[in-house]
Structure formats: C-alpha cells, structure tokens
C-alpha positions as a Markdown table, in Angstrom:
| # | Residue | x | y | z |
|---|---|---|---|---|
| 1 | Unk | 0.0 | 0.0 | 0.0 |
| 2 | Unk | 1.7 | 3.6 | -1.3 |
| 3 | Unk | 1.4 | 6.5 | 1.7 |
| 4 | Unk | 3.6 | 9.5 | 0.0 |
| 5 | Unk | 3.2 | 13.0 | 1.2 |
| 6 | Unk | 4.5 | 16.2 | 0.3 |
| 7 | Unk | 5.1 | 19.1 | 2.5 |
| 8 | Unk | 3.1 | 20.2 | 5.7 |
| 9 | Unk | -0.3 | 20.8 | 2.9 |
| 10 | Unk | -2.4 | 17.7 | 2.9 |
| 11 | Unk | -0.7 | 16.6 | -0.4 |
| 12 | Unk | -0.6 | 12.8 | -0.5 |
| 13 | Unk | -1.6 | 9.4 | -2.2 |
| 14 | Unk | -2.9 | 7.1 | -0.7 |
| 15 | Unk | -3.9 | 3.8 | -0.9 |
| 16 | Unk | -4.6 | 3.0 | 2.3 |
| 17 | Unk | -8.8 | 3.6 | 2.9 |
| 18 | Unk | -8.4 | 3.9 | 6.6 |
| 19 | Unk | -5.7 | 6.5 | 6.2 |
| 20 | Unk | -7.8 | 8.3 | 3.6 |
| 21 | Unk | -10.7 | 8.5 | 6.1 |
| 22 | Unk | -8.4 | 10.3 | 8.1 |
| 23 | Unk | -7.9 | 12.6 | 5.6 |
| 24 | Unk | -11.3 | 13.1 | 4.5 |
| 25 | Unk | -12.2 | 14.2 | 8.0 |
| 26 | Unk | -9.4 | 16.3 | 9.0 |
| 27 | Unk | -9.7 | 18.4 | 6.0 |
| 28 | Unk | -13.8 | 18.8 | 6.3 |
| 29 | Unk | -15.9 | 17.3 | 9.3 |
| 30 | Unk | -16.3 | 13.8 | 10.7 |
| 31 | Unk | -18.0 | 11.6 | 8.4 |
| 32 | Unk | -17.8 | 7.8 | 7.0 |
| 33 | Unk | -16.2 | 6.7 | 3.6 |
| 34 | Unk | -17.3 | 3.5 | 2.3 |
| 35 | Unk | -14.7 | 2.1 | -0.2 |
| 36 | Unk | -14.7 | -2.0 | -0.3 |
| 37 | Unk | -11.6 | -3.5 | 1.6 |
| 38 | Unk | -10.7 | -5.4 | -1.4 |
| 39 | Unk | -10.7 | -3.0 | -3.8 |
| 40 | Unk | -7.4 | -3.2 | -5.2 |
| 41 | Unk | -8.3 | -0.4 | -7.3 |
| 42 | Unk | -8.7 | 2.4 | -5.2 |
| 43 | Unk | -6.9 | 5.3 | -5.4 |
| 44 | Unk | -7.2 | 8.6 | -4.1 |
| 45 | Unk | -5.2 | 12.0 | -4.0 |
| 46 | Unk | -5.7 | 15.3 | -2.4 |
| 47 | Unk | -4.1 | 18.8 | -2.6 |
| 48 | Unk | -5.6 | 21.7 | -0.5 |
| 49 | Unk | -4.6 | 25.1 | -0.2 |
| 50 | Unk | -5.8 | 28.0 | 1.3 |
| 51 | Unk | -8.1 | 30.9 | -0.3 |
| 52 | Unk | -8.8 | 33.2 | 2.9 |
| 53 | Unk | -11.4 | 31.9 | 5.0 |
| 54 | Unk | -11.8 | 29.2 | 2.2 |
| 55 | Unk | -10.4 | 26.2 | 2.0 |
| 56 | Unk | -10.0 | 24.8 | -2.0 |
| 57 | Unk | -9.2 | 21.1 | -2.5 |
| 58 | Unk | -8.4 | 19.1 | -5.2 |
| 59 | Unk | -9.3 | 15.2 | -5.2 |
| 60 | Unk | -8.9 | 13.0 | -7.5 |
| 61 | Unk | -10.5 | 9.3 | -6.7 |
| 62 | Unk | -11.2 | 6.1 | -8.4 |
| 63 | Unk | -12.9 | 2.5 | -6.9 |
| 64 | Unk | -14.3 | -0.3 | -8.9 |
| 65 | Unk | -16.7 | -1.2 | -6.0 |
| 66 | Unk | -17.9 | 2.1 | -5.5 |
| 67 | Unk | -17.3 | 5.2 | -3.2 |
| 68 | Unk | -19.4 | 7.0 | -0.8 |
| 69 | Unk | -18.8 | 10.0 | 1.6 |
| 70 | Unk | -21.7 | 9.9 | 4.4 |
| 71 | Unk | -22.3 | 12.7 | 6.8 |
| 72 | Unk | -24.7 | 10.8 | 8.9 |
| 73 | Unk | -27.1 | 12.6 | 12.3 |
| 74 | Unk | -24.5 | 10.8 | 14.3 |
| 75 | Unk | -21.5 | 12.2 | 12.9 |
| 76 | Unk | -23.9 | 15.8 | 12.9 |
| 77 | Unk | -24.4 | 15.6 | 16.9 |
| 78 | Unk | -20.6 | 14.1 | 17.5 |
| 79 | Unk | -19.4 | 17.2 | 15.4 |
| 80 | Unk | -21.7 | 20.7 | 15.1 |
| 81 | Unk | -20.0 | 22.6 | 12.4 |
| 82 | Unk | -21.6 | 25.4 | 10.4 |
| 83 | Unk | -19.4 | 24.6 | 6.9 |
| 84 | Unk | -21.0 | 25.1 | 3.5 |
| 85 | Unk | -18.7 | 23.0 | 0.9 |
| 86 | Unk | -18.7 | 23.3 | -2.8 |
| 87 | Unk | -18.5 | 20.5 | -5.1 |
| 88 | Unk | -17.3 | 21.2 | -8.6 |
| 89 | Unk | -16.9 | 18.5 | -11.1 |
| 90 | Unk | -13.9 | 18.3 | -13.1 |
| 91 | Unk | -13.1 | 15.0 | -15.2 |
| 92 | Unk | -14.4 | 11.2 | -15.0 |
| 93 | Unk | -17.6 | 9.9 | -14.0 |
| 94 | Unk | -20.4 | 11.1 | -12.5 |
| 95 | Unk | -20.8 | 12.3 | -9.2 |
| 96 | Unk | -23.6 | 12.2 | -6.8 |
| 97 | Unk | -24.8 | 14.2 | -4.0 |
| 98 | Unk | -27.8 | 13.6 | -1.5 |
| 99 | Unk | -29.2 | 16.2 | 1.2 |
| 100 | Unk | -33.0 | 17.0 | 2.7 |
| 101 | Unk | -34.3 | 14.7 | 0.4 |
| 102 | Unk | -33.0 | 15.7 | -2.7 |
| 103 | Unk | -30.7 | 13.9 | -4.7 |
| 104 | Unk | -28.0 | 15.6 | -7.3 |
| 105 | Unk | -26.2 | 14.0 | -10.3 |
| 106 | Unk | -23.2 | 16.1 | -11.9 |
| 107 | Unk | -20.9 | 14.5 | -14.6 |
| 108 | Unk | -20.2 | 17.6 | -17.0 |
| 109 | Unk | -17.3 | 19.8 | -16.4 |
| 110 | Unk | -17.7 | 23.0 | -14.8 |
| 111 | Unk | -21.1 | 21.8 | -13.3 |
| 112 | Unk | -21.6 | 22.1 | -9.7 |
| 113 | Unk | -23.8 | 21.2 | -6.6 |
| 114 | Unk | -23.6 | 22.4 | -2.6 |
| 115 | Unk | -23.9 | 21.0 | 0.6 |
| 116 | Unk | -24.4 | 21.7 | 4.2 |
| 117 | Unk | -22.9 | 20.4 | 6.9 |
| 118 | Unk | -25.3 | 20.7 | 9.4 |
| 119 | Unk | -27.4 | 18.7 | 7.8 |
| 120 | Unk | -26.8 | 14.6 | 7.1 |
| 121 | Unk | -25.5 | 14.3 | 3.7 |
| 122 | Unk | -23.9 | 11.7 | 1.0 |
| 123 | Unk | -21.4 | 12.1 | -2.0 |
| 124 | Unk | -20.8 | 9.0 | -3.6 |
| 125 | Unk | -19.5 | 7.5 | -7.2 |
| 126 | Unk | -20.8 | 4.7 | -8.6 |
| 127 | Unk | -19.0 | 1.1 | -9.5 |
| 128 | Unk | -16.2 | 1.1 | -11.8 |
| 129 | Unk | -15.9 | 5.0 | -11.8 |
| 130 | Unk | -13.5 | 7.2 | -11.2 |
| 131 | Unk | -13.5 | 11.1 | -10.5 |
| 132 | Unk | -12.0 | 14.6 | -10.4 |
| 133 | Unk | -13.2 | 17.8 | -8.2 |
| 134 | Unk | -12.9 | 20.8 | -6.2 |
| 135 | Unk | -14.2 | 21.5 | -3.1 |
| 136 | Unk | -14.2 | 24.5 | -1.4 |
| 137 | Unk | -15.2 | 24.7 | 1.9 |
| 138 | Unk | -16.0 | 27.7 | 3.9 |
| 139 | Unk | -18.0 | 29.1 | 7.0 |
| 140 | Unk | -22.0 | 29.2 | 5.9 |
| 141 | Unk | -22.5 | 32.3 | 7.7 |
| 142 | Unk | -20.1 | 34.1 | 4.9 |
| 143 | Unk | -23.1 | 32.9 | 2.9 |
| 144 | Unk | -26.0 | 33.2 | 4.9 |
| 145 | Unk | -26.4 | 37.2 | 4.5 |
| 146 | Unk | -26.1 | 36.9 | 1.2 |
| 147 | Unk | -28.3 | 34.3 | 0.2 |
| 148 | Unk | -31.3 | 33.6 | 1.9 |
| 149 | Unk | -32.7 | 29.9 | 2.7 |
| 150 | Unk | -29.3 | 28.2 | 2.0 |
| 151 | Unk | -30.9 | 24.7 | 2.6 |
| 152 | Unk | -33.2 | 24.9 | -0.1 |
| 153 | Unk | -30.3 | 24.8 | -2.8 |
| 154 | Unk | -28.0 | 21.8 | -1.4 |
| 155 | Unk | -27.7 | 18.9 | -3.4 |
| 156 | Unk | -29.7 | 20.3 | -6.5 |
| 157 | Unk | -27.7 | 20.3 | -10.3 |
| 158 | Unk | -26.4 | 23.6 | -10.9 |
| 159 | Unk | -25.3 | 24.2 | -14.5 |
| 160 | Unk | -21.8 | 25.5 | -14.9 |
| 161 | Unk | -21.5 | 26.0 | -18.6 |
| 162 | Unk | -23.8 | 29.3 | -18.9 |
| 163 | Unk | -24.0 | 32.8 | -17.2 |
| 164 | Unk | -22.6 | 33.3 | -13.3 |
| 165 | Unk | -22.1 | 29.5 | -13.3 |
| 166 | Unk | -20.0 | 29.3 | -15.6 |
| 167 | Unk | -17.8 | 32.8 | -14.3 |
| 168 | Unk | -17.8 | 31.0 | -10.9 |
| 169 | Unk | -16.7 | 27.2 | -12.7 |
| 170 | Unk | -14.0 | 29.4 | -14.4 |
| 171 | Unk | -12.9 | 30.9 | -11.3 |
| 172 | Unk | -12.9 | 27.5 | -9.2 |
| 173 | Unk | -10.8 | 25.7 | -12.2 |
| 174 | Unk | -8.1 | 28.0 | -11.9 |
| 175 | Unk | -7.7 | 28.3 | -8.4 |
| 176 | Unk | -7.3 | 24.2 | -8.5 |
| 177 | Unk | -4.8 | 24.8 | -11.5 |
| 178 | Unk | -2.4 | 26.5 | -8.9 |
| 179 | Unk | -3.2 | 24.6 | -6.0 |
| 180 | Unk | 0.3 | 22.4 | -6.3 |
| 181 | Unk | 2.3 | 25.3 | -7.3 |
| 182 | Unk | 1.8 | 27.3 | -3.6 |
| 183 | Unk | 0.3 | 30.1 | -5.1 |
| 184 | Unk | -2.8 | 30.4 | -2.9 |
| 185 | Unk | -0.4 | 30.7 | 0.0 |
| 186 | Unk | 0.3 | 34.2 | -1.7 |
| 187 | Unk | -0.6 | 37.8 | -0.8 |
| 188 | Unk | -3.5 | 38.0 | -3.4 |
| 189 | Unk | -5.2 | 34.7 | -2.1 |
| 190 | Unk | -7.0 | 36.5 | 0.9 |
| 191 | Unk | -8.3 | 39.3 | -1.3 |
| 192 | Unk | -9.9 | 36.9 | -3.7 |
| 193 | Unk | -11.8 | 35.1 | -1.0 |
| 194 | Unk | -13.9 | 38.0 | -1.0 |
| 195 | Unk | -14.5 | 38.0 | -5.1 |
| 196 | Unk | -15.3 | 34.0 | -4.8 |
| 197 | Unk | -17.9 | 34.2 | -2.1 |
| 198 | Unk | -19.3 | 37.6 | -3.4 |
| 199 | Unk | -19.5 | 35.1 | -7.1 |
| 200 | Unk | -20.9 | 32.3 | -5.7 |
| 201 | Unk | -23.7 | 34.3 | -4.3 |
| 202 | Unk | -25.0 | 35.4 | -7.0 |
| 203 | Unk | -24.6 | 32.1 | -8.6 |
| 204 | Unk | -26.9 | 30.4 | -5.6 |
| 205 | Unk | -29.2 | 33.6 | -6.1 |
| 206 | Unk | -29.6 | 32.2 | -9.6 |
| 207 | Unk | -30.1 | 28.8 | -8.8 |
| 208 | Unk | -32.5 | 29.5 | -6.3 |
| 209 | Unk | -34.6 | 32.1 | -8.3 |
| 210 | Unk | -34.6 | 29.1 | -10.8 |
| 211 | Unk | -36.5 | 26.3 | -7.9 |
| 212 | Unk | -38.7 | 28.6 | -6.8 |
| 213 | Unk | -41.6 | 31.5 | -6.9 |
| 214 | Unk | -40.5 | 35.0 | -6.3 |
| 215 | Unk | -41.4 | 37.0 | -3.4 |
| 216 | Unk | -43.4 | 40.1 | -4.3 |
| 217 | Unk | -42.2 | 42.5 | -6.3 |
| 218 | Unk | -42.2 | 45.6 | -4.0 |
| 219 | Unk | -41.0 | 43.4 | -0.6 |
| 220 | Unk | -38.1 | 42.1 | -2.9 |
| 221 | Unk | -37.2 | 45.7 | -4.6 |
| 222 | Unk | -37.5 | 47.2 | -0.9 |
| 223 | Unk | -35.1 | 44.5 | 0.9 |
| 224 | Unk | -32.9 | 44.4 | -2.1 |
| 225 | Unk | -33.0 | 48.9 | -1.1 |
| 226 | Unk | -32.2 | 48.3 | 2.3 |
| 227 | Unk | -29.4 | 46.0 | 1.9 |
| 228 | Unk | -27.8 | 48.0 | -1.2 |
| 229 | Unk | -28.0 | 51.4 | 2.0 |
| 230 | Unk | -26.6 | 49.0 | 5.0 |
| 231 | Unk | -23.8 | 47.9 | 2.4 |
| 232 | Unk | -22.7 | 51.5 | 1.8 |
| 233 | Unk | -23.1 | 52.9 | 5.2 |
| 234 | Unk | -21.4 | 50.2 | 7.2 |
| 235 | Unk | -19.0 | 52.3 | 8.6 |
| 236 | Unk | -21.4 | 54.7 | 9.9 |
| 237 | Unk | -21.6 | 55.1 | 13.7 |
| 238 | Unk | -24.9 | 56.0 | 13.5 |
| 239 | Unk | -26.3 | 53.1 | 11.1 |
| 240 | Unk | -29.4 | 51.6 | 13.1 |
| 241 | Unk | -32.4 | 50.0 | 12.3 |
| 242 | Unk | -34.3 | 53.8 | 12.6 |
| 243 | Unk | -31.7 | 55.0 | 10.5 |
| 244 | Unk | -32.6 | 52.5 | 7.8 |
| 245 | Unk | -36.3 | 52.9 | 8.4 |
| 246 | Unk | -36.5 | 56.7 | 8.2 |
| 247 | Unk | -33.9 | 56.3 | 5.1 |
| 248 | Unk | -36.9 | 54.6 | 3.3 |
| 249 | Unk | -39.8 | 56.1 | 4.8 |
| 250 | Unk | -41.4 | 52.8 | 6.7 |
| 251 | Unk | -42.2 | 52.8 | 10.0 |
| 252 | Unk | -39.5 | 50.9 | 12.6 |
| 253 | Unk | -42.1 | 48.3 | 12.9 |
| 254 | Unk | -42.7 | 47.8 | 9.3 |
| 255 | Unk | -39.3 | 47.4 | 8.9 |
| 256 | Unk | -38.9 | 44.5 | 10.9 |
| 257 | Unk | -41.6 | 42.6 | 9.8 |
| 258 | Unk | -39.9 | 42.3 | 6.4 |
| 259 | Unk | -37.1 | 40.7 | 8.4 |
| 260 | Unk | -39.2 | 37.9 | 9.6 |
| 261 | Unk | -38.7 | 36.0 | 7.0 |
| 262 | Unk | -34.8 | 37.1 | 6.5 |
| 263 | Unk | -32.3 | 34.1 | 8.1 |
| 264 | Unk | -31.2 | 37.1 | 10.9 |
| 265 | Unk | -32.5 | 40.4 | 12.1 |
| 266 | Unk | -31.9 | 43.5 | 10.4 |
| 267 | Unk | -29.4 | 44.3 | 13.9 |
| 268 | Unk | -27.4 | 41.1 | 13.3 |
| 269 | Unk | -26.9 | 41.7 | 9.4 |
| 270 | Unk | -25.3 | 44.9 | 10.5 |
| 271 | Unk | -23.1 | 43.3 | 12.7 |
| 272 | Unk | -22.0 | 40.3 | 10.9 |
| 273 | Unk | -21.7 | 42.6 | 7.6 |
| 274 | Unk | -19.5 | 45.0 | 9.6 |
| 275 | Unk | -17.3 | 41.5 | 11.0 |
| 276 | Unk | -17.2 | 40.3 | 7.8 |
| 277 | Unk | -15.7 | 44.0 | 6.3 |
| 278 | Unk | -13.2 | 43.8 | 9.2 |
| 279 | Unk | -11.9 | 39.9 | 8.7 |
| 280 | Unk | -11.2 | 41.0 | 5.5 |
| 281 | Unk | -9.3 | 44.2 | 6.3 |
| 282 | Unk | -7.5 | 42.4 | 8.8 |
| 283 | Unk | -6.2 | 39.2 | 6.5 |
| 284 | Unk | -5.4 | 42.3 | 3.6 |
| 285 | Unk | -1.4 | 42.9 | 3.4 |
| 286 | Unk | -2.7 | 46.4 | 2.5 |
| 287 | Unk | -3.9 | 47.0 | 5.5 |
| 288 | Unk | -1.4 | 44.9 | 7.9 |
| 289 | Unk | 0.1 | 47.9 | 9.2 |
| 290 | Unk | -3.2 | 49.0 | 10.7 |
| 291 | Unk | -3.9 | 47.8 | 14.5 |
| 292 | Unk | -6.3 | 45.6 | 14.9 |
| 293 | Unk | -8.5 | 48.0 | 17.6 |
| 294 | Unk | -8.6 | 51.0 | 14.8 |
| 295 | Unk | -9.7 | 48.7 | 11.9 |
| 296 | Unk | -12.7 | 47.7 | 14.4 |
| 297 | Unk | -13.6 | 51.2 | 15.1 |
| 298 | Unk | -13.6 | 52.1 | 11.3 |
| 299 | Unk | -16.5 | 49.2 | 10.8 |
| 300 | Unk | -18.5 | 50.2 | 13.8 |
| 301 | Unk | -16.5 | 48.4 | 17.2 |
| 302 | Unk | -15.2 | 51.7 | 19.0 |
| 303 | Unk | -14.8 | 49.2 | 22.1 |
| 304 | Unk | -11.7 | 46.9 | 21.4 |
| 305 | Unk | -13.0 | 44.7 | 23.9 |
| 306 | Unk | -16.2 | 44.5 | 22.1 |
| 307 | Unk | -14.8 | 44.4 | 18.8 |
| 308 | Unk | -12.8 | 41.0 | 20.2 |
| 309 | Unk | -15.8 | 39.3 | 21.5 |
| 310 | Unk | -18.0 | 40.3 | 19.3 |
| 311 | Unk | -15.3 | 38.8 | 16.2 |
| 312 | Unk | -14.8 | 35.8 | 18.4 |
| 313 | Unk | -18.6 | 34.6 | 18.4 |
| 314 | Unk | -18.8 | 35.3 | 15.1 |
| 315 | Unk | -15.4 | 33.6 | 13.9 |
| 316 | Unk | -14.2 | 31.5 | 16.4 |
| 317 | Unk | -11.1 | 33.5 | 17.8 |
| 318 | Unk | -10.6 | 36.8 | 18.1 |
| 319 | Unk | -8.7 | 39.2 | 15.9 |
| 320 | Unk | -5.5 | 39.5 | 16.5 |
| 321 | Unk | -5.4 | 35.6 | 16.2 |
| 322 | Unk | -7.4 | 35.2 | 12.8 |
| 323 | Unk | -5.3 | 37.9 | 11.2 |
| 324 | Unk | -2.3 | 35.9 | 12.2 |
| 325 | Unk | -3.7 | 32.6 | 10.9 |
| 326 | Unk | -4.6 | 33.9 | 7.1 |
| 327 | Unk | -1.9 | 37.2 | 6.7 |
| 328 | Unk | 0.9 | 35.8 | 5.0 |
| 329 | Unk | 3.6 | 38.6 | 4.3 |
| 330 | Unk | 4.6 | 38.8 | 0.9 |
C-alpha cells in the first residue's frame, strides 16, 4: 500500500482507505467513507490550499466497488460545524450528492452542486468509476447574508456551462490549477476570497430564483433597497435600524416585519456585515500595518473589547489571532 506526502499541505496518495478516512475528516468534518476492503483499485489524491477563510481542494478518486462519503445525524451531533462546501466537477464519471431529500447528479465539467454540513449528507460514485473535483469549503455564515434559505439549494444540479455558473466554474478551475504550485499561500489569495464568495452568491441567487416562486415584487425591490444602504453605510456610527427605516420612509415596525422571514434580524446583518468587512481588512497585506483596535472602530466596534468578542462569536477566535492565521507577508 503507497502512503507519499508532500510538505506540511495535505498533499498525498494514498492507498490505504483507513488513512484516507483520516484525511477526509481532517480536512472537512467527521463523516464515514465507504470504499470496499478489497478493492485493489482504489486510489485517491488530495491537494488543499488556502483561499482566505476558504479552504479549496483538489481530489482525484477512483474505486471499482464504488465510493461514498456519508455525513450521517450521528457524525452531525458528534461534530456541530456550520461549513458550506462546494463541489465542482472536473473529469471522469459522474458524481452524486444527497441532502433534505433531494438527490443531485453532476458529470459535466464545470457543473456544480452544494452541501451543508449541518445537515446529514452523502457524496458517492458509482462502480467502476472514477472522478475529479474541487471543493471549497468555507463558514456558511459568509453565505447566509447573502443568500437567503441556503438549505433549499443543497444537493440540487447547478449548471456550470452558462451565465454566473460558468464565471464561478471558471474561477474554481483556476484556483485548482495553482493549488500544487503554492500560489494560494500568496498575498492575493485572501483578497480573492472575497470575489469567490461575493460570485458564488450570486450564482446560488440564480439557482435558487430558478426552484422557486418569487417573493413580491415591491417586498423584494425594498429589501434588495435596504441591503444596497446598509452595504454602503457600514462604517457609519450612527447606522441603526431607525436609521434604515427613516432612510426609506417605513415605520420601525414595518421594517422589521420584512425581516421575519430574513435568516437574521436587520441588527445582526449589521453586525456580521461590519465582522465580515473587518476579517477582510484584517487578513489584507494592504492594511497589515493598521492595529487591529482601529480597523474595528472604522467598521462600527469603538470598544476593542467588544470588537474581540463580538469577532470571536462570530469567527471562532478573536482578531489579532485570525489575522495571524490567514496574513501571509509577501
């Protein structure tokens, strides 16, 4: 049985199934993989690199008998994690993904499908296949602002040969491209995090707007108002909920009513849009030079103690740490 691997990345083959189990897990969260024990065949391979918050991997598998990834409850109660993954088809045969009842099939190039890992899931190739695809995993809440009712996408088709899909399949085939050469460990990685999620967004939008009925047309034109104002005025001191509300003539109470059916209150997307602006300053060369407590008063955190716990709940560790985990110097 071949074990080879190459510096301190998770860059290895393997051809022992136990040892890719370990693998599996370690680089996403605690699941199962099912691979027969006499499969003589199997092979598998991973690269992974860092984007930023996101994590991109590239694995290449094959198994005559079959393989399956399974997130089960169990593994979802030994292991709470909030990650939304990517799975973008590359070469070989199909591949299959399973989540809240619905089931996925992607086998073209550049097509894609999601998951959560909240929720029990399965990924699996059938007999005598074998596979290549990215996976880029990430926090869901860099999604969740962005695109509401994440759940209700995972584990459906999404084309990656026309419109946004196809920017975002472009995107996620380079990045793979330069996974083995280091590049992602570079300066420009942790700006581009911010251009992949911001793309993948709207790719989800589309996808959803695709399943779906549309909201009304004034409630969505009115949200789609209020988050365009809270985008640009993040840095203000001022920016509350009446500030929004007198900003477009509703009442207070009004206003919260059309966050109801939001996945967080008008307050909390304020405060995890004015986080996320600060991870982002804070992992930016640009701005290394910059202490961490005057970046958090620019986006709203005149407190540094609040800034810290406030970043902490939200990213699990506080600033000064994350900024030292994803700022690479150049």
């Amino acid at each position: 049985m071949l074990v080879e691997s190459f510096s301190t990345d998770v860059v290895a083959f393997y051809r022992r199934i136990d040892y890719w189990q370990d693998v599996v897990t370690g680089s996403f969260a605690r699941c199962a993989v099912r691979v027969s024990s006499t499969d003589e065949t199997f092979y598998s391979r991973m690269v992974t690199g860092n984007l930023g918050p996101v994590t991109v991997s590239l694995a290449e598998y094959q198994a005559s008998s079959g393989y399956e990834i399974t997130r089960t409850s169990r593994h979802v109660r030994q292991e709470e994690t909030d990650d939304f993954l990517l799975q973008l088809h590359l070469s070989g045969g199909e591949i299959g993904l399973s989540q809240m009842d619905r089931t996925a099939t992607i086998e073209r190039p550049g097509d894609f499908s999601v998951l959560d890992d909240s929720v029990p899931s399965t990924l699996y190739c059938p007999p005598r296949s074998s596979a290549r695809a990215v996976t880029a995993s990430m926090s869901r809440s860099l999604l969740a602002e962005k695109v509401p009712r994440l759940r209700d996408i995972t584990a459906l088709h999404i084309d990656g040969q026309t419109g946004t899909g196809q920017l975002l399949s472009s995107m996620v085939v380079g990045l793979a491209s330069n996974l083995e050469t280091g590049w992602l460990s570079g300066t420009s990685s942790a700006r581009l995090s911010n251009a992949f999620i911001d793309v993948l967004a709207v790719a989800l939008l589309e996808a959803q707007g695709s399943t779906e009925r549309r909201p009304d047309t004034y409630t969505a034109g009115l949200l789609e108002s209020i988050y365009r104002f809270v985008e640009k005025n993040l840095s203000r001191s001022d920016l509350t909920p009446r500030l929004v509300a007198d900003a477009h003539h509703i009442s207070l109470r009004y206003l919260h009513r059309l966050f109801e059916k939001e996945d967080a209150t008008l307050g909390e997307w304020i405060r995890n849009r004015r986080l996320d602006g600060a991870s982002r300053q804070l992992i930016d060369p640009a701005y290394q030079h910059i202490p961490v407590s005057k970046i958090g008063g620019h986006w709203g955190f005149p407190d540094p103690s609040a800034f810290s716990r406030a970043f902490r709940a939200r990213f699990d560790m506080p600033p000064r740490d994350y900024r030292t985990a994803f700022l690479i110097d150049a």
